[in-house]
N, C-alpha and C positions, 0 to 999 in steps of 0.2 A: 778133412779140411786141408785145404793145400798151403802151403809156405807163402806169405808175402817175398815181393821179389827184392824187398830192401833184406830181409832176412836172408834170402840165398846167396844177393850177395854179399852180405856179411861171412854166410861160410863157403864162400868159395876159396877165400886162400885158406882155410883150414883145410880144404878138400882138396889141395894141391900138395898142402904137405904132407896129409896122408896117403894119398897116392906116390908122393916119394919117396916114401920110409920104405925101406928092406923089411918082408915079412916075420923076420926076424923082432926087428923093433917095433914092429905094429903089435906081437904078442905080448911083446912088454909095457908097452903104451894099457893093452887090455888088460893085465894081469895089474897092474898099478891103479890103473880105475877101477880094477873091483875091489882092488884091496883099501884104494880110500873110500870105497861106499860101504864096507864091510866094517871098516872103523866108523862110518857115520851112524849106522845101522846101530852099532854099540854104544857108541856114547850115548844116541837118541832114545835108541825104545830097550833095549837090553839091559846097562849098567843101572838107568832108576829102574828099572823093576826089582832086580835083584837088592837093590840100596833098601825098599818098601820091603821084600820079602822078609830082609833082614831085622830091621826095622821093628817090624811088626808086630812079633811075640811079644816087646817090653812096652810097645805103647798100648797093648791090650793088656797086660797085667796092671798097668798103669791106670788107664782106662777102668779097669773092671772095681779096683779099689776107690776109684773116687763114687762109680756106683752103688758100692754096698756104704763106704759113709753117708751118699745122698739115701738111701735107703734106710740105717737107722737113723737118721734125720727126721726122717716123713715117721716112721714108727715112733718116734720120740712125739711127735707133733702132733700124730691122732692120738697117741697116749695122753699126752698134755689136753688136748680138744675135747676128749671125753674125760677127764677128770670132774669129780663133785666141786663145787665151787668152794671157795675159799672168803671167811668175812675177813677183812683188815686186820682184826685182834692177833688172829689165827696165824695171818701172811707176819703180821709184825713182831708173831713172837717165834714163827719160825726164824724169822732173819737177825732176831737178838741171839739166840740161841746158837748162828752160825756165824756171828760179830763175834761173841762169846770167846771160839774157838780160837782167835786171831787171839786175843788175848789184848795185847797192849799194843798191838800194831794197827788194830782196825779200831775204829769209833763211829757210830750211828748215832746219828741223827732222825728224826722222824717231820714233815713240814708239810704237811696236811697230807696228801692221796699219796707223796712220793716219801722215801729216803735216802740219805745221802749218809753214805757211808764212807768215811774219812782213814786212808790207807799211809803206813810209813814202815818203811821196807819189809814188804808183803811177798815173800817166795811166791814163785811160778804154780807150785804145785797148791798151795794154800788158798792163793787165790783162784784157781781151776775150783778147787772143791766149795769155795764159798758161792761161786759163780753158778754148778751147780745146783746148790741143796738153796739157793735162792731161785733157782728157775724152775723146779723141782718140789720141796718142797713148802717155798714161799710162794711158788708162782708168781712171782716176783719180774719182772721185766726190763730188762736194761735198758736206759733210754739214754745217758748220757755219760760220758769217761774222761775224765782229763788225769790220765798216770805218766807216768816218766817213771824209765826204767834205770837202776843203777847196779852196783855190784852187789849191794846189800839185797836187793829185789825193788817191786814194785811203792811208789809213793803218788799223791795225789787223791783225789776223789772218784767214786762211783757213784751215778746216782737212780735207783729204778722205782718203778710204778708201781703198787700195790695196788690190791682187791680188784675194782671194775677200771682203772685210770688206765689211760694210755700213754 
């Protein structure tokens, strides 16, 4: 493809002034243009790679552990899937039994298919294990939460679905 002639002469005083440069500073004119395409080269395709190489071992460890919790997840789930079914009596007296343990902090209620279990400063870990052995062994389903969190722990309602309700 040949050069348009607006292009040549665009570089034609470029090509005047390189033809008057001392061979001297024509090698330094070259040695400075490679040396800025040597830094572009760098910034461009060299430094992110090395950035990713670096990178990369904590976002796969990172990575790998959200895999294995989606993992017991799905195992918990075919577990729960294949379970014998559960009558209401059964799920309701699981979730007494795990109100029970709250002592004076939790209060259940029962209002036809659902319960509503009434929370007043309820530890993190307390309620993790009520949460649990209500999905677990109430089979029990959470459906709806209004808590507010304080110093003292958790307050507010839970409220889930028992036997066949959604």
């Amino acid at each position: 493809m040949k050069p348009s002639p607006k292009a040549l002469a665009a570089l034609a005083p470029l090509q005047a002034k390189w033809a008057a440069l001392a061979p001297r500073e024509k090698r330094l004119v070259v040695l400075a243009g490679a040396a800025v395409g040597l830094f572009l080269v760098w910034l461009l395709a060299v430094r992110p790679a090395l950035r990713t190489l670096a990178t990369a071992p904590v976002q796969r460890a990172a990575l790998d552990l959200q895999w294995q919790a989606m993992q017991k997840r799905a195992a918990e789930a075919a577990e729960l899937r294949g379970a014998t079914p559960m009558s209401s009596e059964q799920s309701l007296a699981a979730l007494k039994a795990a109100t029970d343990r709250l002592g004076e902090k939790g209060r259940m209620s029962v209002q036809g298919d659902r319960v509503v279990l009434s929370l007043t400063n309820v530890g993190t870990s307390e309620l993790r294990d009520w949460l649990a052995e209500a999905r677990s062994g109430a089979r029990a389903r959470p459906v709806e939460a209004t808590l507010s969190r304080a110093a003292q722990g958790y307050s507010g309602t839970l409220i889930v679905a028992v036997g066949g309700a959604l």
